[in-house]
N, C-alpha and C positions, 0 to 999 in steps of 0.2 A: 524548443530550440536545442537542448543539451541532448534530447533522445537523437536529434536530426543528423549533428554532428556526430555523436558517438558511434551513430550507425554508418555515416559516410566514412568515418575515420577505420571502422571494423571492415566495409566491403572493399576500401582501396588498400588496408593492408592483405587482405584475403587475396587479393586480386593480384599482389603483388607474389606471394608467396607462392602462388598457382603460374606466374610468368615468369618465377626466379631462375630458370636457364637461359630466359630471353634476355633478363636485365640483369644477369650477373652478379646478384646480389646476395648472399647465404641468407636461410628462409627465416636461422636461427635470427638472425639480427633485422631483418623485417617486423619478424614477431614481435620482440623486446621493443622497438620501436611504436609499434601497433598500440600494443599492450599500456606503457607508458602515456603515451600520448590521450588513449582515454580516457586513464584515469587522470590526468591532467585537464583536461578540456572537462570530468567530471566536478574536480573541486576546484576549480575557477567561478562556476557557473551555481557553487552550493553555498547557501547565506550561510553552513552552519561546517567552518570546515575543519573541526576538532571532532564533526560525527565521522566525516569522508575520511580521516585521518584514520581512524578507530574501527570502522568499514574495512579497509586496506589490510590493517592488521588482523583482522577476523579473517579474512582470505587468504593472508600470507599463511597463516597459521595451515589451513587446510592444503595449498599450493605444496608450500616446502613440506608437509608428509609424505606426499606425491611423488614428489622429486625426489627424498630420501629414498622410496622405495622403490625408485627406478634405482638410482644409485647402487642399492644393495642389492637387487636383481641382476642388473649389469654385472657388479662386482664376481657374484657368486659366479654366474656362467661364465666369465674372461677366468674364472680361479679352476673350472672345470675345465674348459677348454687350452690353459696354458698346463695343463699337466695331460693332455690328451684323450681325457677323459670321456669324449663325443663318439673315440673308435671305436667303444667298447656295444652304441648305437651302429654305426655306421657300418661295423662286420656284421650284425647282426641282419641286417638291411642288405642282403646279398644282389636281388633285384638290381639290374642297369636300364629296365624298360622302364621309359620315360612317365608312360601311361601308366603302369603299373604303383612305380614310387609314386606318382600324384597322389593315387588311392591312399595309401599306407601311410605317408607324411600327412595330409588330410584327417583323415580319421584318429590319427594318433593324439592330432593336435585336437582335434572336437574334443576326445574324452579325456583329455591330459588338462584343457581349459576348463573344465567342468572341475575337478581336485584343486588345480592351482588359481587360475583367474585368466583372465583372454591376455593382460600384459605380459605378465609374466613367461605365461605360455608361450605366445608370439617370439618375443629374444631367445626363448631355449630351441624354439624351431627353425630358426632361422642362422642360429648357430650351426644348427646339425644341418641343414640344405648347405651350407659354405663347403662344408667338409665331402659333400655327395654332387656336388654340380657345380663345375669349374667354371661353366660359358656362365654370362652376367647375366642376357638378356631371358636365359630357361630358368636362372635364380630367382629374380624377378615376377617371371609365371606362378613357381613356386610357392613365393612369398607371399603372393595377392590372396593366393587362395589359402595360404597359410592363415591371411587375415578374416577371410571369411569363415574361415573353419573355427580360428579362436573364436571368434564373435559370438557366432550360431552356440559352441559347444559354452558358452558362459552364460547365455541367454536363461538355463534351464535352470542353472543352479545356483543356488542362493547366495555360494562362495565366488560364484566365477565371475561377474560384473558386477560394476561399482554401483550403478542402477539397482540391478536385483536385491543389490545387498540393503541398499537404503531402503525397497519396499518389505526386505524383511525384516530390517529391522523398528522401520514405521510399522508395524502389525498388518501392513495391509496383504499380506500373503505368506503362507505358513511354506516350511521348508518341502516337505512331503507331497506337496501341493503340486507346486513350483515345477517340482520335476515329473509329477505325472502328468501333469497336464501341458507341457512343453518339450517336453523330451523328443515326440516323435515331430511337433512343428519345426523345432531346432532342427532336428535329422533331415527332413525337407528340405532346410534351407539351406543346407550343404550340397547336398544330393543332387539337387537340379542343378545347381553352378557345376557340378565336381562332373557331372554328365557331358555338361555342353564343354567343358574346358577340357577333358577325354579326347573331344571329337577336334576340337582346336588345334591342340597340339600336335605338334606335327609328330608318327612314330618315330621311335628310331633308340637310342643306346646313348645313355647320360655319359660323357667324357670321365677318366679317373683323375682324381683330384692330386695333385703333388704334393706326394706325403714327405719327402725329405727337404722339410721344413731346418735351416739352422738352427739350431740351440746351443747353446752354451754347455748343458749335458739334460741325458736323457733321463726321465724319470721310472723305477720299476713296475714291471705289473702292478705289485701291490701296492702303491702311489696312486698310482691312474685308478684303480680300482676303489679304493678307500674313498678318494676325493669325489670322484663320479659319485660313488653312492650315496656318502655322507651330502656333497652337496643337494640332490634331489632329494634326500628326506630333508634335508633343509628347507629348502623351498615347499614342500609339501608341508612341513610344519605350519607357515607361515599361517596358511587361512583355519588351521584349528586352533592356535595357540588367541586369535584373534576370536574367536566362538567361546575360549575358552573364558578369557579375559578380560575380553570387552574394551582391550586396549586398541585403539587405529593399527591399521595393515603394518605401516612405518616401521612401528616398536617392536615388530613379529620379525620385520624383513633385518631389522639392523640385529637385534638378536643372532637371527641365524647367522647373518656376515662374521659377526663377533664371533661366536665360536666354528666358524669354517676359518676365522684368522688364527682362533687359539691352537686350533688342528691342525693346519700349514705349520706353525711354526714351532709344532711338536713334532711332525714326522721332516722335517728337514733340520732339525736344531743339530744333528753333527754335521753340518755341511759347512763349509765356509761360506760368509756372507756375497761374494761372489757368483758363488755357484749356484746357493740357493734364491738369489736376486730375480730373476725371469721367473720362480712357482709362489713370490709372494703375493699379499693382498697388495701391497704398496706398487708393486709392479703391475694387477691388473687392472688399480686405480686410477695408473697414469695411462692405460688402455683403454677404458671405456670412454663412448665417445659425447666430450660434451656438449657439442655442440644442438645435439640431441635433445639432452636436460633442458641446456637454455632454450631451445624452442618451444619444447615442452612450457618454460616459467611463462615465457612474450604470450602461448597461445591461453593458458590459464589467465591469465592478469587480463586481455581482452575481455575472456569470457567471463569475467566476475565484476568486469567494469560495465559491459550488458546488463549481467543480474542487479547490481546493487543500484545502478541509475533507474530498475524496474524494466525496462525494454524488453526482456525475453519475458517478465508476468504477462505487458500486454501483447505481446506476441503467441502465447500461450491461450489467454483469455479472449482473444479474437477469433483463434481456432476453436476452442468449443461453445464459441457463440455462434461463431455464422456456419458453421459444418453439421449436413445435415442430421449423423447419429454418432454414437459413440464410435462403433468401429472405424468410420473414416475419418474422425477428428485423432483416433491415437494413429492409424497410419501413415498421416499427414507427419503427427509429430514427429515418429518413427525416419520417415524423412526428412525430417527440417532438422535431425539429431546427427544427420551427416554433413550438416553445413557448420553448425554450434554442437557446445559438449551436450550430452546428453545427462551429463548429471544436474546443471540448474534448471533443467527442462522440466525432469521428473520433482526437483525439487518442489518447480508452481504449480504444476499438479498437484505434489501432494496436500500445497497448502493452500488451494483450491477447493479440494472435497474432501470433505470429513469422512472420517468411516462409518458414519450414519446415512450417508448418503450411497456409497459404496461399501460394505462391509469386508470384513477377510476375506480375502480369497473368490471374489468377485472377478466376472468374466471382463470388467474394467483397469484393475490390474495387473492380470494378469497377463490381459493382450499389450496392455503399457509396458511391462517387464521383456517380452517378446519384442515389441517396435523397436523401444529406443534401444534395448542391447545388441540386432541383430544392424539396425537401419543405418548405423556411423560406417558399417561396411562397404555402402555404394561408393564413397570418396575416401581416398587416400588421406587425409586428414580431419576426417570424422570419428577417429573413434582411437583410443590411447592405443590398441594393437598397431593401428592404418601410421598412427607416427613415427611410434619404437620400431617399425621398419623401415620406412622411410626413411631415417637417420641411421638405420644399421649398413642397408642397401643401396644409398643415394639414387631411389626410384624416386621419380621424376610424375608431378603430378597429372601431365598429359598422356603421359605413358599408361598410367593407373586408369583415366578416366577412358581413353584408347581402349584397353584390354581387360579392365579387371569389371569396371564398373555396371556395363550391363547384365556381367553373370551374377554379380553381387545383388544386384535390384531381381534379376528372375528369381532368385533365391530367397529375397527376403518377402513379394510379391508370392510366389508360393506357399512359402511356409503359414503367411498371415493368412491365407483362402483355407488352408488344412486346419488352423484352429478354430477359423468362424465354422467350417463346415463340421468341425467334430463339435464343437461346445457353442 
């Protein structure tokens, strides 16, 4: 009875979220609604509700590091981008051809997701598309594939999804590994989408963006210069200082925020509060968009109210019961990762099959690190890139499943044939 409802309560907030331009309702507050209501309908339904209680807080715990580390992601790029710091991309990028910049922002993003992580990546990409394409609906194009490039290019590397990172750090796959043996299925599964989306695209010469933005005053080369770099090795710190540590992503990203705030308000400390008001942290705090976060909280609190009521184990455990081998039971999953997150997916996997039954670095998950990283790309709200655009870009979930989602499936369809076919 409690899985029945919990599930009805998950497909009609999904459903609504997917028709929130029809019914006028923000997706953020569908979400939080969603979210709430089953874990409500959860501990109603539990004789023991000091465990549900205890549950919730076990999940908040891992939600709000989530959230902190969009937060301080967000942050950093509004503190890069309010001091201009994007131009110093954006001249380098001389390119106006439409076709061409697909290529270059594409690729950039794969091997840039690979260092930093596919979230992270995705908001720094879609920063730099704002400042290179004026028209919403070629932004848009841009972005979709922005998301499939993160995805694919985080798939490989041990740092760059939250998946890969959990099967590395469960021992079920070594770092070296990881990226030999996916690198070139990753690159497939860009490849083929980035091809047909080539041919899509209509030719022709990206518009120039309106650079005489008001400000209150401008900032020097060497401002825009400092904060651009510093910021990016910030962010690039993020996923070593976490290797190094073993502390969660969160304590890495807020880190870095804290001292790209110590830096701001050393290289503006002779200004008056005034002037240096528009290149503060405080200022691009009150920038970043929450409503974003909050969706982000509604769509997690669902997805843990799934796991902890058991629903996604036997939804998990049905697939490798009745599917007839490994490789289409993880493809499947790979797909059922862009409806739900694919982190408590991989999680009943893992506590599914011991490493005696799959060992390190087993063609089992490796194609599981490959599925679930690349497969949240077919839906615009499958995977934490497909959201943090979503909320950057107000793309529209029929628009996505319109245009982006069947290059996203030839790609992820691809990639998975090139790694049964090589290993």
């Amino acid at each position: 009875m409690v899985d029945i409802l919990i599930t009805t309560v998950f497909i009609a907030g999904y459903l609504a979220i997917v028709a929130e331009y029809k019914i006028r309702v923000n997706k953020a507050a569908i979400a939080l609604v969603t979210g709430t209501i089953a874990w409500t309908i959860f501990i109603l339904f539990s004789s023991v509700k000091e465990t549900v209680t205890e549950t919730i807080g076990i999940h908040m715990a891992d939600i709000s590091g989530i959230l902190f580390f969009l937060i301080g992601a967000m942050t950093i790029v509004e503190l890069i981008d309010s001091h201009d710091g994007f131009d110093i991309i954006t001249t380098v990028i001389r390119t106006r051809n439409k076709r061409v910049l697909l290529w270059i922002i594409s690729l950039i993003t794969f091997f840039l997701s690979a260092l930093l992580d596919n979230l992270t990546t995705t908001i720094v990409m879609v920063s730099i598309i704002r400042k290179l394409i004026p028209d919403e609906r070629d932004r848009w194009f841009f972005a979709g594939t922005i998301i499939i490039a993160a995805n694919a290019g985080g798939a490989w590397s041990p740092m760059g999804d939250v998946t890969t990172t959990m099967l590395w750090i469960g021992n079920q796959i070594t770092a070296i590994n990881i990226i030999l043996k996916l690198i070139i299925p990753s690159l497939v599964c860009l490849l083929v989408p980035l091809a047909i989306a080539t041919l899509m695209i209509k030719p022709g010469i990206v518009g120039q963006v309106n650079k005489n933005r008001s400000k209150p005053s401008d900032v020097s080369p060497f401002e825009k210069n400092l904060i651009f770099f510093a910021g990016m090795i910030a962010l690039l710190f993020v996923p070593f200082f976490k290797t190094i540590t073993h502390l969660p992503p969160f304590m890495s990203m807020l880190l870095a925020l804290g001292l790209m705030w110590c830096l701001t308000e050393i290289v503006h400390r002779k200004k008056h509060e005034k002037e240096k008001g528009p290149f503060s942290v405080v200022q691009a705090l009150r920038k970043i968009d929450s409503s974003t976060i909050l969706f982000f909280l509604g769509i997690l609190l669902c997805i843990s109210a799934l796991e902890s009521s058991g629903i996604l184990t036997n939804w998990a455990g049905y697939l490798v019961t009745h599917l007839p081998n490994q490789s289409v039971t993880i493809m499947v999953i790979g797909l059922l990762s862009a409806i739900v997150d694919n982190v408590p997916l991989v999680a009943a996997v893992q506590g599914m099959f011991p490493l005696s039954l799959y060992p390190t670095d087993h063609f089992f998950w490796e194609f599981l690190a490959y599925a679930t990283g690349t497969g949240g790309s077919i839906l615009i709200i499958g995977s934490a890139a497909g959201v943090a655009a979503m909320g950057m870009e107000r793309m529209t979930f029929f628009w996505f499943l319109k245009r982006i989602t069947l290059l996203a499936l030839s790609g992820y369809l691809a990639g998975a044939f090139t790694y049964i076919l090589m290993f």
